[in-house]
N, CA, C and O of each residue as an XYZ file, in Angstrom:
756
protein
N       0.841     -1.192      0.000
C       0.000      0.000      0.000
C       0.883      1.252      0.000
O       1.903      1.304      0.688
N       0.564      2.042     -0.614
C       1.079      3.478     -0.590
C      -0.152      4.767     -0.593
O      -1.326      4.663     -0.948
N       0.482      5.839     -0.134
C      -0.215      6.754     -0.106
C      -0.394      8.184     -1.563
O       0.403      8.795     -2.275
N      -1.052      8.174     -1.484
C      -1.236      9.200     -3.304
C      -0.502     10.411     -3.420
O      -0.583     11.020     -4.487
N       0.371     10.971     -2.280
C       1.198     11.677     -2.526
C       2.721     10.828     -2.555
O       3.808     11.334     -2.837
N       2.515      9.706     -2.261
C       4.041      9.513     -3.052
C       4.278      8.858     -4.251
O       5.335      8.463     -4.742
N       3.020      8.797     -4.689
C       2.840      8.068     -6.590
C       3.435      9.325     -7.264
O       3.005     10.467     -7.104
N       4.370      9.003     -7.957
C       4.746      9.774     -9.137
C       4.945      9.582    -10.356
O       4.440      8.494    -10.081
N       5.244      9.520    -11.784
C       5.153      9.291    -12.894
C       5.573      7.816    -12.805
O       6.279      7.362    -11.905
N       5.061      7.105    -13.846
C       5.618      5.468    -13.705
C       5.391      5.020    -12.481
O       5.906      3.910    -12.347
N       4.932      5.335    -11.673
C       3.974      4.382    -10.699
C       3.040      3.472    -11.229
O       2.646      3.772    -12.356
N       2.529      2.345    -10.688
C       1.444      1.279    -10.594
C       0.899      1.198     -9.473
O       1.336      0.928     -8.355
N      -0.474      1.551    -10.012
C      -1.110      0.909     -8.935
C      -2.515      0.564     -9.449
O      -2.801      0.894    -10.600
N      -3.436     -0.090     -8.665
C      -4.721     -0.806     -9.362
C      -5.864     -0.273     -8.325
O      -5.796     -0.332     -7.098
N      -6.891      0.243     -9.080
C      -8.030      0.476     -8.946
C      -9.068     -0.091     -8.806
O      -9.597      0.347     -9.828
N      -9.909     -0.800     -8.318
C     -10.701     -1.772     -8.321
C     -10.185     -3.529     -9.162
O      -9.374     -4.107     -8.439
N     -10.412     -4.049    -10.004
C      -9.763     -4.862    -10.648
C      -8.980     -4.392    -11.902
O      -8.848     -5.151    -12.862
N      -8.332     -2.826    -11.891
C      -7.797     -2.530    -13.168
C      -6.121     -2.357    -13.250
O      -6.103     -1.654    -12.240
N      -5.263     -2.399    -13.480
C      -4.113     -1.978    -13.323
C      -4.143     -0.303    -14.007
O      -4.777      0.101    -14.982
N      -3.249      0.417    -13.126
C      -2.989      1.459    -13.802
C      -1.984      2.142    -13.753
O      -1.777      2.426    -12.574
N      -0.766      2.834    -14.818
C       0.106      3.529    -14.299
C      -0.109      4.779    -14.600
O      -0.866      5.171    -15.488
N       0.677      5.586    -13.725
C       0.495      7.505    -13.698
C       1.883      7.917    -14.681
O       3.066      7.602    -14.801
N       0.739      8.957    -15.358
C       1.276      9.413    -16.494
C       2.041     10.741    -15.663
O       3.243     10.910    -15.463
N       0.895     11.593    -15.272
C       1.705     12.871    -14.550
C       0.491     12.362    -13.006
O      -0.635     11.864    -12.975
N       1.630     12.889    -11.749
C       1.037     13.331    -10.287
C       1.457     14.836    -10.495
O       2.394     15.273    -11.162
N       0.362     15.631     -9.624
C       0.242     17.417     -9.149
C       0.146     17.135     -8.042
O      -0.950     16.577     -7.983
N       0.554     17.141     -7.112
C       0.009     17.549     -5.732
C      -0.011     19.078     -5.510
O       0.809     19.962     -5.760
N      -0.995     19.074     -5.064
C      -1.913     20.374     -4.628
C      -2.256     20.699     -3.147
O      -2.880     19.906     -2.441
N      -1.818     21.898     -2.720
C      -2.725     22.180     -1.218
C      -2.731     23.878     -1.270
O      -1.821     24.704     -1.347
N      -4.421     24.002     -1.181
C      -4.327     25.153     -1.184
C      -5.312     25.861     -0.135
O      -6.539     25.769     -0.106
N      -4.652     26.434      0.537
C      -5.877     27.432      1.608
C      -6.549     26.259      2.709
O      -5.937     25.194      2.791
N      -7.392     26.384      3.278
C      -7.854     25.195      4.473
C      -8.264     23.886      4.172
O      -8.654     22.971      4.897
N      -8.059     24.000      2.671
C      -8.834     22.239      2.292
C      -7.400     21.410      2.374
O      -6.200     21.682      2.398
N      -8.127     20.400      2.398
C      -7.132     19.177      2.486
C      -6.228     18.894      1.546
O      -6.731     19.090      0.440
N      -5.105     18.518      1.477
C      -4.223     18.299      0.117
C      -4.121     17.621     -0.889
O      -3.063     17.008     -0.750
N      -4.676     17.290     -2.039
C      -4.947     16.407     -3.204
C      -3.895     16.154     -4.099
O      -2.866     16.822     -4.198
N      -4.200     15.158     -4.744
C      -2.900     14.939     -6.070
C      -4.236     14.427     -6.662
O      -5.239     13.856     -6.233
N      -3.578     15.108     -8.381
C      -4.255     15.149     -9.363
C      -3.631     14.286    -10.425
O      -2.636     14.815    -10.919
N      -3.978     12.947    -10.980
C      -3.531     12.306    -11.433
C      -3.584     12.297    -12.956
O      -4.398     13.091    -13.429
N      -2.867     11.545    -13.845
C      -3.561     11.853    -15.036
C      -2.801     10.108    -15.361
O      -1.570     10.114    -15.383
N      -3.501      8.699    -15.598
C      -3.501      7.627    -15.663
C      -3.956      6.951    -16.528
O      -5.077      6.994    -17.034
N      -2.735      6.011    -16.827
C      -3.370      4.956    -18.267
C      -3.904      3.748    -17.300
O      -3.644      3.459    -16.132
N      -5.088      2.948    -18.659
C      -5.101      2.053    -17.877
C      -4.567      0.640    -18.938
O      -4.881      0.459    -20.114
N      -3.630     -0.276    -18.019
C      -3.243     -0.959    -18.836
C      -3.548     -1.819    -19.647
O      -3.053     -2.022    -20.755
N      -4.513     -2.448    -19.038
C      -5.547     -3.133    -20.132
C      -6.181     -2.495    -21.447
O      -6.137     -3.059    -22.540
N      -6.728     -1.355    -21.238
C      -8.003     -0.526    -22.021
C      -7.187      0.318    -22.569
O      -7.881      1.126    -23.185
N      -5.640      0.668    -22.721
C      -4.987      1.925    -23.228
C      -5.777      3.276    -22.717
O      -5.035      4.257    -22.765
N      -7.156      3.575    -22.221
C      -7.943      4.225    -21.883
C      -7.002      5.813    -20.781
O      -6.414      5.229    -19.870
N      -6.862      6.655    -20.703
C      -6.332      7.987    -20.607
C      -7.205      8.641    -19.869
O      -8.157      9.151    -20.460
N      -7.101      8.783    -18.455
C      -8.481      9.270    -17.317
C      -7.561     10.696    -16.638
O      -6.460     11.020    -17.082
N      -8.155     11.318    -15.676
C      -7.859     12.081    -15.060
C      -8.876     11.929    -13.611
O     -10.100     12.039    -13.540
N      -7.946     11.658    -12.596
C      -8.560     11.683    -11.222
C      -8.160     12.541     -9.988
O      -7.019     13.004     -9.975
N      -8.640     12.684     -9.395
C      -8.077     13.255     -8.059
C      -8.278     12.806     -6.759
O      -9.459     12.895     -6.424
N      -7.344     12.238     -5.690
C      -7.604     11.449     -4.649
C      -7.024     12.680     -3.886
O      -6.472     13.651     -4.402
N      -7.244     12.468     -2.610
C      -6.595     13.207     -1.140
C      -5.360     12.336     -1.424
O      -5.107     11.275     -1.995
N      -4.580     13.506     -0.606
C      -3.148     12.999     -0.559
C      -2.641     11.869      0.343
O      -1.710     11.080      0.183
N      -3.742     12.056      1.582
C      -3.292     10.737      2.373
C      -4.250      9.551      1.716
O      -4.554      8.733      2.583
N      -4.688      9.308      0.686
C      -6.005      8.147      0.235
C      -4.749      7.235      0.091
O      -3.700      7.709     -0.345
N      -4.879      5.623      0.543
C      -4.249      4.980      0.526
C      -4.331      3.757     -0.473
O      -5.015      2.759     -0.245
N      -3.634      3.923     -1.494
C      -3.680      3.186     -2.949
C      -2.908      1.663     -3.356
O      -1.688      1.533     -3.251
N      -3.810      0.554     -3.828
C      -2.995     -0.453     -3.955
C      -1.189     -0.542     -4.855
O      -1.085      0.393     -5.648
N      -0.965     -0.704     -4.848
C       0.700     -0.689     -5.808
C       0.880     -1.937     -6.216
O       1.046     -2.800     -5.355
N       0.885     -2.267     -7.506
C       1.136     -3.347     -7.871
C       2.981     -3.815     -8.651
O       3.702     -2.984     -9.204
N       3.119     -4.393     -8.577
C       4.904     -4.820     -8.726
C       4.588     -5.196    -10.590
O       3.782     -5.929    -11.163
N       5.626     -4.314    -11.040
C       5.436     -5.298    -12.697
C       6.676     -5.153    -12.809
O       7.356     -4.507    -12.012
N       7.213     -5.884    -14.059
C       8.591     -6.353    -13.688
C       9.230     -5.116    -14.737
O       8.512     -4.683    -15.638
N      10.447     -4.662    -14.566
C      11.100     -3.648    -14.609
C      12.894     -4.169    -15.357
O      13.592     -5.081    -14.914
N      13.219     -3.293    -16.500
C      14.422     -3.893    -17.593
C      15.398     -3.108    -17.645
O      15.392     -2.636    -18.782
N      16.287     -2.671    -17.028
C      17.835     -1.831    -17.692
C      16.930     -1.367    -18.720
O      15.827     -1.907    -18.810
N      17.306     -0.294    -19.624
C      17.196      0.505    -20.674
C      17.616      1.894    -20.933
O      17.328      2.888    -20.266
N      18.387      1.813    -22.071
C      18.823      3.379    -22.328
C      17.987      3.695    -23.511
O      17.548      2.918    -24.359
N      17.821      5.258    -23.388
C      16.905      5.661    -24.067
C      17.892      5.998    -25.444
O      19.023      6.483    -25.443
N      17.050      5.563    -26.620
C      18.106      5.701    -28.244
C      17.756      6.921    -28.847
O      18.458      7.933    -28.850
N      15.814      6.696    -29.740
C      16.062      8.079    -30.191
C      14.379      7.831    -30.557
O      13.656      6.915    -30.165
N      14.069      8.898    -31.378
C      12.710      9.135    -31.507
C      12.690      9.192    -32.936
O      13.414      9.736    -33.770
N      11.429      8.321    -33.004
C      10.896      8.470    -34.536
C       9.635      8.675    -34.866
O       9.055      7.627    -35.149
N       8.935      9.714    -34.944
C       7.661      9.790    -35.006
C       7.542     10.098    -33.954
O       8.348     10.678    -33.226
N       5.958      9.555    -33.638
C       5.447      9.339    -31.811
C       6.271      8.420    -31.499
O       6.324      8.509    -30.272
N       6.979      7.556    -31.827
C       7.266      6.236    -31.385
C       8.745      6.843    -30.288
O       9.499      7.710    -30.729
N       8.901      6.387    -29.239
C      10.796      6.586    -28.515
C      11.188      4.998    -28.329
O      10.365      4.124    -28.058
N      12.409      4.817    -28.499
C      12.904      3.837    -28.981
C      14.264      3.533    -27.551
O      15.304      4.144    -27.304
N      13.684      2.461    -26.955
C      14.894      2.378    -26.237
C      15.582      0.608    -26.309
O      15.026     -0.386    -26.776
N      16.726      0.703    -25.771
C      17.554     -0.686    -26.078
C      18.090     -1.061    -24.454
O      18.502     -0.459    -23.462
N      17.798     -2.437    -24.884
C      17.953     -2.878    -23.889
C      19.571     -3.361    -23.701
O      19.773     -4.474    -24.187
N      20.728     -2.738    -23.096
C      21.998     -3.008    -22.936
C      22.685     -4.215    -23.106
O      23.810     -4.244    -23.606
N      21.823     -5.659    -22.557
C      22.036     -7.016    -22.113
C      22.147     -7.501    -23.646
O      23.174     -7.859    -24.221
N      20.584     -7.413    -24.269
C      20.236     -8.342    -25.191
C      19.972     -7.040    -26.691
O      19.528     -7.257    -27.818
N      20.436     -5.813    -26.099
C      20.054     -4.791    -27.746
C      19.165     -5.396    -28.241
O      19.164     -5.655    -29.444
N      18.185     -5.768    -27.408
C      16.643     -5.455    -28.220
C      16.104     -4.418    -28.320
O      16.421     -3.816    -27.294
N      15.327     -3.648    -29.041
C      15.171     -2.762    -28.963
C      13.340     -2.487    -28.384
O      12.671     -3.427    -28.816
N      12.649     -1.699    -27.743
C      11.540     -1.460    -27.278
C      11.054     -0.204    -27.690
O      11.809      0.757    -27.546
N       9.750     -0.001    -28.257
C       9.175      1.226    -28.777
C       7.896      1.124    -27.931
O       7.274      0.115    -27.599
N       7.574      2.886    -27.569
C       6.534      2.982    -26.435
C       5.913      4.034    -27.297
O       6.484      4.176    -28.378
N       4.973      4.736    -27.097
C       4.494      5.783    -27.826
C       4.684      6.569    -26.845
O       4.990      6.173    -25.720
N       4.436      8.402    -27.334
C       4.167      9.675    -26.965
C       3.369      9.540    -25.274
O       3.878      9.846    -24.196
N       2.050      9.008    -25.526
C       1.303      8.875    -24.468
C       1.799      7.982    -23.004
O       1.621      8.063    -21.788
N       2.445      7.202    -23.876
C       3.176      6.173    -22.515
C       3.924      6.910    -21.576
O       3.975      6.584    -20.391
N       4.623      8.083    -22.140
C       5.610      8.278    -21.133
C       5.480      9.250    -20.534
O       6.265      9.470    -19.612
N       4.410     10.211    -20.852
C       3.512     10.873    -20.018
C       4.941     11.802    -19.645
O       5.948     11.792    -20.353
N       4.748     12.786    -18.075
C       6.406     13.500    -17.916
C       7.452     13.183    -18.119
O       8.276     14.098    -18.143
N       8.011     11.600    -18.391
C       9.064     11.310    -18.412
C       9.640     12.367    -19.557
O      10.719     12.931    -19.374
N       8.812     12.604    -20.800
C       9.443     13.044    -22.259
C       9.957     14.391    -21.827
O      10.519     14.988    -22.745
N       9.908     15.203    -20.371
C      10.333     16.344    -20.147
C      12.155     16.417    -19.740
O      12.858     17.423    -19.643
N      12.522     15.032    -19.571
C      13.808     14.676    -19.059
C      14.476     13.676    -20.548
O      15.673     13.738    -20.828
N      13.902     13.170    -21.025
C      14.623     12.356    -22.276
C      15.427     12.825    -22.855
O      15.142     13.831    -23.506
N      16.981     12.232    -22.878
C      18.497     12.404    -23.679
C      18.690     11.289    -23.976
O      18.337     10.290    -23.349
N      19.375     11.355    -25.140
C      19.799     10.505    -25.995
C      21.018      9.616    -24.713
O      21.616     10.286    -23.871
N      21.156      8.302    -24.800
C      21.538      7.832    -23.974
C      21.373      7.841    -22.341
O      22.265      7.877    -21.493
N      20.223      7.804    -22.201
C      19.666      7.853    -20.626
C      19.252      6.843    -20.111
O      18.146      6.365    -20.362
N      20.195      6.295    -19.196
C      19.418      5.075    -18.635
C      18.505      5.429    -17.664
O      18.566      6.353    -16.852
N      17.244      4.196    -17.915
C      16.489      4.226    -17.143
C      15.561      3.196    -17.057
O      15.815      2.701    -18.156
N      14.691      2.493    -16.612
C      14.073      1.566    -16.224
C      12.308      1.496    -17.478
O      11.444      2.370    -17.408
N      12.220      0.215    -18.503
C      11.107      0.153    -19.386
C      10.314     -0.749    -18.095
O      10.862     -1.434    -17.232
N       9.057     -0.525    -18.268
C       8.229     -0.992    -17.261
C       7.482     -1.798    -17.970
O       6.969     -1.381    -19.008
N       7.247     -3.366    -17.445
C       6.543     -4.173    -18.852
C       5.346     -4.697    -17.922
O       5.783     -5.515    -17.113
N       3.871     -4.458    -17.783
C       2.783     -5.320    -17.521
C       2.331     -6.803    -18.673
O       1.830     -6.595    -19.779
N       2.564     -7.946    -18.253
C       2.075     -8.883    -18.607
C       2.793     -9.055    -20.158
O       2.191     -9.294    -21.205
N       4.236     -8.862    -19.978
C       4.704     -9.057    -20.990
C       5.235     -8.147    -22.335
O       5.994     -8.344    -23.284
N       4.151     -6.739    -21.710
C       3.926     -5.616    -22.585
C       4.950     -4.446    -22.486
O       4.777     -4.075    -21.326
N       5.632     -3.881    -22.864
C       5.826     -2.733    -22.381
C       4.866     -1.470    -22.230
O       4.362     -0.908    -23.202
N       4.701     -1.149    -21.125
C       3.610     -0.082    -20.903
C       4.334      0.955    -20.590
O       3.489      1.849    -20.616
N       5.837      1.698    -20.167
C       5.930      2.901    -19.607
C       6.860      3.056    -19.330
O       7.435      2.080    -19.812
N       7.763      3.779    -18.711
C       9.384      4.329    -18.022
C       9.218      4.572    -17.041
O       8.132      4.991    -16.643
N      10.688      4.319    -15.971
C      10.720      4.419    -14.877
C      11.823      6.020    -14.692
O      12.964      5.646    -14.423
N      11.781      6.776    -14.729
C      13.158      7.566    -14.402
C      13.780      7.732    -13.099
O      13.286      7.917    -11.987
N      15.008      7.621    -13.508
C      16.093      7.672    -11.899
C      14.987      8.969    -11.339
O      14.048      9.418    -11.997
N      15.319      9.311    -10.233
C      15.026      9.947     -8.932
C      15.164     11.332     -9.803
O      14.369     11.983    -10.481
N      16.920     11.511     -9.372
C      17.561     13.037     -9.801
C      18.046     13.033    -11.127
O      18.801     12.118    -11.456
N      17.690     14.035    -12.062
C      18.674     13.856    -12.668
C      19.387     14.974    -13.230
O      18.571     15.896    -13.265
N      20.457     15.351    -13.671
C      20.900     16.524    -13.982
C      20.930     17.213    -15.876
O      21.273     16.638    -16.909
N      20.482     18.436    -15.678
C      20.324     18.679    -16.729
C      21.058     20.435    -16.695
O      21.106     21.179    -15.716
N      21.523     20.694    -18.006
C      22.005     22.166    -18.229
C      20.642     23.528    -18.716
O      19.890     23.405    -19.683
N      20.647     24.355    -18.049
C      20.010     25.456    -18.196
C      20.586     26.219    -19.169
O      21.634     26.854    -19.052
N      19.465     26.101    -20.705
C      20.003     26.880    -21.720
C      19.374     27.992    -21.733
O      19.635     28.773    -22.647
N      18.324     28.381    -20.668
C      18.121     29.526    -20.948
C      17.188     30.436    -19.734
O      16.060     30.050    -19.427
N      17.694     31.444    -19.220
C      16.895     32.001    -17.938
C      17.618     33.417    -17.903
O      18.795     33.729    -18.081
N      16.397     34.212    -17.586
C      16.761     35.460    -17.464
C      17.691     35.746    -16.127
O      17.794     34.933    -15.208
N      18.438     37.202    -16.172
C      19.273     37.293    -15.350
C      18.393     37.331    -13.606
O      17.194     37.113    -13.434
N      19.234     37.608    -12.710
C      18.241     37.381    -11.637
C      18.665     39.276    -10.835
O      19.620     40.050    -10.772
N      17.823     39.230    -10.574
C      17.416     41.045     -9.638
C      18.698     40.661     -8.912
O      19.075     39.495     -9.029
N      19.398     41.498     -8.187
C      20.289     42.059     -7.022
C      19.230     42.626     -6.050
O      18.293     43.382     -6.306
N      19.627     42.047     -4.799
C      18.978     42.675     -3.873
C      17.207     42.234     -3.802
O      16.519     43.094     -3.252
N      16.523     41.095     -4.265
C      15.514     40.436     -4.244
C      15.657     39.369     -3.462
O      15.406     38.367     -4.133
N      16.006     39.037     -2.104
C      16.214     38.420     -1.601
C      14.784     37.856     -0.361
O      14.858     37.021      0.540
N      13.625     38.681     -0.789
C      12.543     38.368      0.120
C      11.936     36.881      0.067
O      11.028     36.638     -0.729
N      12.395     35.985      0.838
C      11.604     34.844      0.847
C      12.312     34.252     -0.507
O      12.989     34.894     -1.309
N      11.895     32.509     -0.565
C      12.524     31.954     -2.108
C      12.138     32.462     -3.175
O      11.049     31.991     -3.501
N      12.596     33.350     -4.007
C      12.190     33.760     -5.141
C      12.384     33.360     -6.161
O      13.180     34.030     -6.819
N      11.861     32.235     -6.768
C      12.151     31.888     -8.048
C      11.961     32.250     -9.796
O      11.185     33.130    -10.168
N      12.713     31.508    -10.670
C      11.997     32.331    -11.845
C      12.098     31.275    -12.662
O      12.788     30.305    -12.347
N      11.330     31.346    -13.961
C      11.742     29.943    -14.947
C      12.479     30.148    -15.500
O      12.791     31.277    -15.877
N      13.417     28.419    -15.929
C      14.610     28.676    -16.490
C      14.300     27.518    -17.277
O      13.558     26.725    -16.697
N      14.823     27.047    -18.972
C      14.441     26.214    -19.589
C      16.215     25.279    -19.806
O      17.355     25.681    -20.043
N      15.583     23.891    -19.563
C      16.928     22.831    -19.749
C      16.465     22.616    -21.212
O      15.583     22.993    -21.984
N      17.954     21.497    -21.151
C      18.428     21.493    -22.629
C      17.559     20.578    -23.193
O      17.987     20.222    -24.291
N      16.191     19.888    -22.802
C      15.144     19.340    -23.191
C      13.950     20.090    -23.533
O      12.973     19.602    -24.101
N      14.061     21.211    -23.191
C      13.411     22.105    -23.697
C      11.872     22.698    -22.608
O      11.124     23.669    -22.718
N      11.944     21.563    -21.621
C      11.444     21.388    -20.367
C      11.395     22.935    -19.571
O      12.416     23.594    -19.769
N      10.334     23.607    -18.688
C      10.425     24.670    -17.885
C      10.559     24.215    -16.876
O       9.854     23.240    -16.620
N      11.785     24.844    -15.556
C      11.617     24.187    -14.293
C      11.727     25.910    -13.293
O      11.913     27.025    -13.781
N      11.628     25.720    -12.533
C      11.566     27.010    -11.694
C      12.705     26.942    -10.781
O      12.725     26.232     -9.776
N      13.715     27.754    -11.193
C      14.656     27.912    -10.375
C      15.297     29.238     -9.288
O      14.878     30.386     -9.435
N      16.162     28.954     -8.401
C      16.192     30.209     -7.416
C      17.175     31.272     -8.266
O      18.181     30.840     -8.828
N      16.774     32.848     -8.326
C      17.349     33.641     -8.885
C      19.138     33.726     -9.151
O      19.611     34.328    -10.116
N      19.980     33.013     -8.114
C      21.403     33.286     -8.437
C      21.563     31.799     -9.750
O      22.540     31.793    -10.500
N      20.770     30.966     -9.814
C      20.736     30.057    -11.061
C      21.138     30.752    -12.378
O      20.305     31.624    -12.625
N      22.325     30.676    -13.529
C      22.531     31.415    -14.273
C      22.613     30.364    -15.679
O      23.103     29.248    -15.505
N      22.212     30.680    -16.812
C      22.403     30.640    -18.296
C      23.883     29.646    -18.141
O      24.947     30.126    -17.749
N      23.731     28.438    -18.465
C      24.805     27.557    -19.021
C      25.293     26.539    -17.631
O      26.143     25.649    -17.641
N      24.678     26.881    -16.791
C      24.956     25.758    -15.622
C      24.051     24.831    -15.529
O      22.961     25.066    -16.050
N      24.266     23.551    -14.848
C      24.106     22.495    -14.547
C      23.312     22.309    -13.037
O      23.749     22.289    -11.886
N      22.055     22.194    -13.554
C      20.783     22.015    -12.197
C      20.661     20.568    -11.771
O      20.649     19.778    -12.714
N      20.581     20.114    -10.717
C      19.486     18.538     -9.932
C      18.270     18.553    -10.236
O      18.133     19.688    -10.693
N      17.476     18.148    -10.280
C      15.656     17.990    -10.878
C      15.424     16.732     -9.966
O      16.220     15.800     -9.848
N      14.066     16.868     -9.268
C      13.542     15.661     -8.694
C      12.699     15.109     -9.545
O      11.637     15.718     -9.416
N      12.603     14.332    -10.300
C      12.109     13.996    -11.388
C      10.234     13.720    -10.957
O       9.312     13.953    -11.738
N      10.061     13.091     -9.292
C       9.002     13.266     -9.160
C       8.045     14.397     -9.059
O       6.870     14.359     -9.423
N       8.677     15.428     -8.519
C       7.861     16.640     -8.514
C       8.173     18.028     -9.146
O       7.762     19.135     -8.799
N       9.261     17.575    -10.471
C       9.818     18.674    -11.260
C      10.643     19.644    -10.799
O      11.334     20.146    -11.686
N      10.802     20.071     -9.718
C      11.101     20.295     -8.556
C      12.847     20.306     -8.575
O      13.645     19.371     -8.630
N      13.128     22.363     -8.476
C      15.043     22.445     -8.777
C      15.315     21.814     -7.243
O      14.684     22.135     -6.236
N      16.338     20.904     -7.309
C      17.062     20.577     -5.936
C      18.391     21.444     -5.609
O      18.641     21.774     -4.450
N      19.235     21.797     -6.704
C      20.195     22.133     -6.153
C      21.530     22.440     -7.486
O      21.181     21.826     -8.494
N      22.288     22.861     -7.617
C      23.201     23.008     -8.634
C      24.169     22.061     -8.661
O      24.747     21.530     -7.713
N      24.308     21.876     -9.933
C      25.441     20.309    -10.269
C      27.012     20.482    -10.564
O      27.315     21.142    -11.558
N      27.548     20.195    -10.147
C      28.923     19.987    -10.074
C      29.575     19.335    -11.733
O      30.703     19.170    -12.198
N      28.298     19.131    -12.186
C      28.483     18.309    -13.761
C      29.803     19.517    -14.302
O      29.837     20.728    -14.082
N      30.976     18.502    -15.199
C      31.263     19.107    -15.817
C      31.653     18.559    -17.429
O      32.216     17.484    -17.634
N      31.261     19.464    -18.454
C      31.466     19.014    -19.634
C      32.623     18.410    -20.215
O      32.603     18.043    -21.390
């Protein structure tokens, strides 16, 4: 069992007798109501594309499907194309499968193909991962009230919100579950 604020993209979990994985989680809390996550979920059987919203503490089944090494190759069409390291087979998922993951996808990225009943249904992405900021405006001097952030776009083309001393050509952390800047990267080219 898990709770609906810690489902994040490529999660499983099952709904009455259905399997389902999350395309995008929002968690939300705003003003005196209670805190929600807003889901947006395939279902694996039905290919079917829903949108729900549970409380954040609602406590959700999780189901285990079995999980493959994979680096991500390249895109053709809707189709993304990843290989499996062991056996270079290769696996094609569509556009819809990967739901946020496609906000982090580089050519050579390992990361985890998620297969229900044989199928491939979806991606797992590492936790953190690091990406370069190609583009963010400069940040105020002397704006120091409270975290002030601003958007800054990585080299995926992705918007993430970062803290003002963040500058044009450096290397950010991303929590991949909640989009979410962690911290500046030590990456060097």
């Amino acid at each position: 069992m898990k709770i609906a604020q810690e489902l994040r993209a490529g999660s499983t979990i099952k709904i009455g007798n259905d399997p389902f994985v999350v395309l995008k989680a929002e968690y939300n809390k705003s003003g005196r109501n209670a805190a929600v996550v807003k889901f947006k979920m395939k279902n694996l059987i039905s290919g079917n594309i829903s949108d729900a919203v549970y409380k954040a503490d609602d406590k959700m089944d999780d189901i285990k499907l079995d999980k493959v090494k994979a680096i991500y190759s390249y895109q053709n069409g809707d189709s993304y194309i990843f290989s499996n390291p062991e056996t270079w087979e290769e696996i094609e998922l569509k556009g819809e499968d990967l739901g946020d993951a496609l906000n982090y996808l580089e050519e050579e990225m390992p990361l985890d193909v998620v297969y229900y009943e044989s199928t491939a249904v979806a991606v797992e992405l590492p936790t953190f991962v690091e990406r370069e900021v190609t583009y963010t405006e400069p940040g105020l001097r002397g704006d120091t009230s409270g975290k002030v952030m601003k958007p800054a776009r990585i080299n995926t083309g992705f918007e993430v919100q970062v803290p003002l001393f963040v500058e044009q050509g450096e290397w950010i952390k991303i929590d991949t579950r909640t989009n979410e800047y962690v911290e500046r990267s030590k990456k060097i080219i």
